[in-house]
N, C-alpha and C positions, 0 to 999 in steps of 0.2 A: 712371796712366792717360794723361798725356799723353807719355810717354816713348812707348808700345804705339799714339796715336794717331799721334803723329811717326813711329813708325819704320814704319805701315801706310801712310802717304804718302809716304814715301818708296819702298819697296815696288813699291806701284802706279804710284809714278810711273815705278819704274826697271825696270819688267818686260817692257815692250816692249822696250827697249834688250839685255836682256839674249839675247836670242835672235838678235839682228842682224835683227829686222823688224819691222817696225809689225801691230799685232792691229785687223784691220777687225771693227767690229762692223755685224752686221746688223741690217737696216734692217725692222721689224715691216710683214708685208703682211695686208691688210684681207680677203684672197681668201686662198681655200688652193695650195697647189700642184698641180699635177696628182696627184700621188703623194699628197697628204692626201685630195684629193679622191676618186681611188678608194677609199680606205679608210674614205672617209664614208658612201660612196654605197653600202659594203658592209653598214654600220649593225650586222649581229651576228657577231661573232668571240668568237673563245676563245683565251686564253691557255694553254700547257701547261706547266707547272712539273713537271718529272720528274727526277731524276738521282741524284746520289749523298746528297743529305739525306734523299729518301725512301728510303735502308737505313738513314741513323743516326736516324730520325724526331724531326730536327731541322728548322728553319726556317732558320736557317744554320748553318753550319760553317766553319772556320777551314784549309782543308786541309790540316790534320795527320794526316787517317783514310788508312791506305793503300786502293789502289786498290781490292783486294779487298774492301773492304767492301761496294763495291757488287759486288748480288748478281742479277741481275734473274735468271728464271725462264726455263728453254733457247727459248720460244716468246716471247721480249717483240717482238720484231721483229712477229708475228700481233698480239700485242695492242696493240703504238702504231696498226697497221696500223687496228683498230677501234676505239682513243679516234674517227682521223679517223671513220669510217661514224658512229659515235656521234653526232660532231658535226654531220653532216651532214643525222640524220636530225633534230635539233633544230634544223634550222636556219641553224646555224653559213656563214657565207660567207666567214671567213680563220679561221685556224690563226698563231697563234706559238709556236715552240715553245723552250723555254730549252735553247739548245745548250751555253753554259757558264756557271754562277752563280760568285760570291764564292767561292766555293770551288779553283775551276780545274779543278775535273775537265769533259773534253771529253765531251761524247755523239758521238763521232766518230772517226776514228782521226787524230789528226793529228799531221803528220811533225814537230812542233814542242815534243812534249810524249811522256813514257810515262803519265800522270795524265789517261789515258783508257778509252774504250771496249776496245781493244785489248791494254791493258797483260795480259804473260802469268799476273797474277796473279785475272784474272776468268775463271770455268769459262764462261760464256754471254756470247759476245760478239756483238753483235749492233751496227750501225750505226744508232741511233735517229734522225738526223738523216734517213739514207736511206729510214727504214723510214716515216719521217712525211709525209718530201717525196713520196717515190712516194704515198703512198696521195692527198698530196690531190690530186696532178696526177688520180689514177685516178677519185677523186668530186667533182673541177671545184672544190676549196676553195683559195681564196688560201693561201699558204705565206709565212710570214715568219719570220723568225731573231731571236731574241733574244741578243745577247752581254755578259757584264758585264765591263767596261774593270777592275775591280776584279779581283784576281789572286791570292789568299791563298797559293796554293800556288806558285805559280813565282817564283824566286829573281829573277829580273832585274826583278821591280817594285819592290823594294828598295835594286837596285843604284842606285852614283853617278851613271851615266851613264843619262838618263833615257830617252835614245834606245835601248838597247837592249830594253827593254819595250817600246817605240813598234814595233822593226822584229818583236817577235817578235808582237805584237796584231796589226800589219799583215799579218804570214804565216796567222795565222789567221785573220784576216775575209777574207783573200783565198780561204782553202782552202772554206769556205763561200760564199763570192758565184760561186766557178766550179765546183761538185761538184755545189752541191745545187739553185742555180737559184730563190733565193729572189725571192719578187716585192716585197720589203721586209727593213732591218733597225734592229732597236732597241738601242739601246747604250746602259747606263748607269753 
């Protein structure tokens, strides 16, 4: 135990350094941010959890299932279209929608990945990010993105060089914050 507590302060001591920069930590504020603040002031959202664990009707997966599992039905674009009107008629004032879980498969077509929507191994391909964002902009419901930093399926979160995960995560919250025009995003 004291060897694991030594070598965790050593560790923390030496982890700034290893990067070539100092890690500022932020400072807790009493008030929200403008951006916490609208999404206070919105008081009832919905989260939408869709993708590829609802074909293996699992809660997670490991992204070992190929693409074709997911199977959605030639109309799902009509029906994310109505989760929004659904939510809307309950109420609902934001929309998050999980554009990619743990797993890595994308709800989107993106140039950074075949372990999406577009992969030529799904009969019904439909852009569910688009098909979600257009409808709330059409029934006035906030729009935000959920992305999970965690990557099951793509090789470079594995890799030695930690940076190349960083530049390909970067390519995709980029392909999102400029396609679909979220008013928020959640990363975890």
């Amino acid at each position: 135990m004291k060897h694991f507590l030594l070598l965790f302060i050593i560790v923390s001591a030496a982890f700034p350094q290893m990067y070539g920069r100092d890690i500022i930590s932020a400072v807790p504020s009493e008030k929200p941010s403008p951006s916490q603040q609208k999404q206070i002031d919105r008081k009832y959202g919905m989260f939408l959890h869709y993708g590829m664990n609802t074909y293996l009707n699992v809660e997670w997966s490991d992204g070992t299932a190929p693409a074709s599992t997911y199977a959605p039905p030639a109309d799902i674009a009509r029906k994310a279209a109505e989760w929004v009107k659904n939510a809307k008629r309950a109420g609902m004032r934001s929309i998050v929608l999980t554009t990619k879980h743990h797993d890595g498969f994308c709800l989107w077509d993106s140039r950074y990945t075949d372990y999406d929507i577009a992969n030529p191994g799904i009969e019904n391909r439909a852009d569910i990010v688009k098909a979600v964002s257009d409808a709330c902009k059409k029934e006035g419901i906030a729009f935000s993105v959920y992305y999970s930093l965690w990557d099951r399926h793509e090789p470079s979160y594995r890799d030695d060089d930690k940076y190349a995960y960083i530049r390909y995560m970067k390519n995709q919250l980029q392909e999102l914050m400029t396609q679909y025009g979220p008013e928020g995003i959640c990363v975890s």
